[in-house]
N, C-alpha and C positions, 0 to 999 in steps of 0.2 A: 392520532397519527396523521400526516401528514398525507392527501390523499393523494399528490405523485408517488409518493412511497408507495400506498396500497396497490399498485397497477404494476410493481414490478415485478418480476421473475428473479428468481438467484438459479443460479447453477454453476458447476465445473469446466471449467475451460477445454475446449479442443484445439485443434492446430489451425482450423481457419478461423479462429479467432484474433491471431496473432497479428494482423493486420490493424484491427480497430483497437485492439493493446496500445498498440504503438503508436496509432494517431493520438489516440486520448492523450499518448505521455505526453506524444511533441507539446500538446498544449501547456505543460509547468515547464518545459523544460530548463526554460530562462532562468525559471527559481532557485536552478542549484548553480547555473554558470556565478564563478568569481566574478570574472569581466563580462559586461556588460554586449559586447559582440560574440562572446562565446567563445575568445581563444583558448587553446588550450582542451577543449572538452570535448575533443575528437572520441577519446576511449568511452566517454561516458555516452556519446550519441552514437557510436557502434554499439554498444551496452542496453539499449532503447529502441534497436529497429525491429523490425518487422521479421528477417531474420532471426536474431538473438531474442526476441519474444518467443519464435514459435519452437526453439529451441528449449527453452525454458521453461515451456507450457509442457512439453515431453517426457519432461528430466523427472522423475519419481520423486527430488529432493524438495521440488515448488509443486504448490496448491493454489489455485486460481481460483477464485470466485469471483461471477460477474455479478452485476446487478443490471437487467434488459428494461427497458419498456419498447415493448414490440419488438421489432430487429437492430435497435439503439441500444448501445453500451452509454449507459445514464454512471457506470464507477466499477471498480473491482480492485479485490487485494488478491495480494499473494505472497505466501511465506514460505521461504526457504527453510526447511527440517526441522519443521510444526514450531520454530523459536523466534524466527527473524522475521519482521514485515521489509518483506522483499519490494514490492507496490505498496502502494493506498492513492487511487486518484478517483475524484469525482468529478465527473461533466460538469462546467460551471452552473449550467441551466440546473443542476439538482445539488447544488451546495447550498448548505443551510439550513436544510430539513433535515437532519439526523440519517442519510446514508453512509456516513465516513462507521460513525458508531455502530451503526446494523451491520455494515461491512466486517467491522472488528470481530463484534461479537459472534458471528457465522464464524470464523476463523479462529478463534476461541475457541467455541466448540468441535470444529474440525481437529485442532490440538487435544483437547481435551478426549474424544474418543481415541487418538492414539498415546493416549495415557501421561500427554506432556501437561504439565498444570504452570509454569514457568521459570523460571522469568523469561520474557519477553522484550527483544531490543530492536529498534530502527534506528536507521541515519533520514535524520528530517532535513528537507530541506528547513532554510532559512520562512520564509514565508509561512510551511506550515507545523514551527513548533508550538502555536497556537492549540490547533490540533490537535496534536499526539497530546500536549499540556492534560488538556480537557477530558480525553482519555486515560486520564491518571499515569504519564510516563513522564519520567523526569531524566536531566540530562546526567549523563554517565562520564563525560570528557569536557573539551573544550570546543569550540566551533573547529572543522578539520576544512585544510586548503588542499585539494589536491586533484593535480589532471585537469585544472580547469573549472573547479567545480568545489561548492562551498554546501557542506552539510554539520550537522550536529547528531554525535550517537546519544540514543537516549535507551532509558531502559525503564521495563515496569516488574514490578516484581508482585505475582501476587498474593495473598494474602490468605492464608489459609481459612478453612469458615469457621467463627467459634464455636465451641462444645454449647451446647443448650444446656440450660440450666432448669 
């Protein structure tokens, strides 16, 4: 393992979290704008702030998980009603190492103790359906244009474990 991995913390989100949520996003945020200036993605960057994070971080229906080293947000997910990855961002400084996947997997298991087993969908950006790929989710539509903002819904469906034989 990766030994910036080994030094991090995971935990559930609070509300004065919802600040450093939202800087982390600002940093993709280009990845979903259509245009290249950003017209258009007002709704999506109200959707993004610091506000609407800690709004989100409140709601029963999202599950946050950070990933810390010390008082730095190094990534975190979060999914909307144990089915939907709502987030997935990692700090560029810890991409590469297998955080996106441990990020997953912790929220896996937070579905999985409330009894959800799948399927599983996100709208990736453009950039990272690499990513989600790699994480075994494949796309479910066509690239979608809308508000400003260029994503792909993808879905993972999982697999039941086989019978032993």
């Amino acid at each position: 393992m990766n030994r910036q991995l080994e030094t991090l913390q995971f935990r559930r989100a609070g509300s004065p979290d919802a600040q450093a949520v939202s800087t982390l996003i600002s940093l993709f945020c280009q990845d979903f704008f259509t245009h290249a200036d950003g017209a258009g993605a007002e709704v999506f960057l109200n959707s993004v702030s610091e506000q609407a994070e800690r709004s989100y971080i409140e709601d029963a229906r999202y599950s946050y998980i950070l990933a810390c080293q010390d008082e730095r947000l190094a990534g975190f997910i979060a999914l909307r009603d144990t089915s939907h990855i709502f987030h997935l961002f990692v700090d560029p400084d810890f991409q590469g190492k297998g955080l996106a996947k441990k990020l997953w997997h912790r929220a896996q298991e937070v579905s999985a103790r409330q009894g959800y087993k799948g399927p599983f969908t996100v709208n990736s950006s453009v950039k990272a359906i690499p990513v989600y790929a790699h994480l075994g989710f494949i796309p479910s539509s066509d690239l979608i244009q809308n508000h400003g903002i260029s994503f792909l819904p993808m879905r993972l469906d999982l697999k039941p474990p086989s019978p032993s034989t």
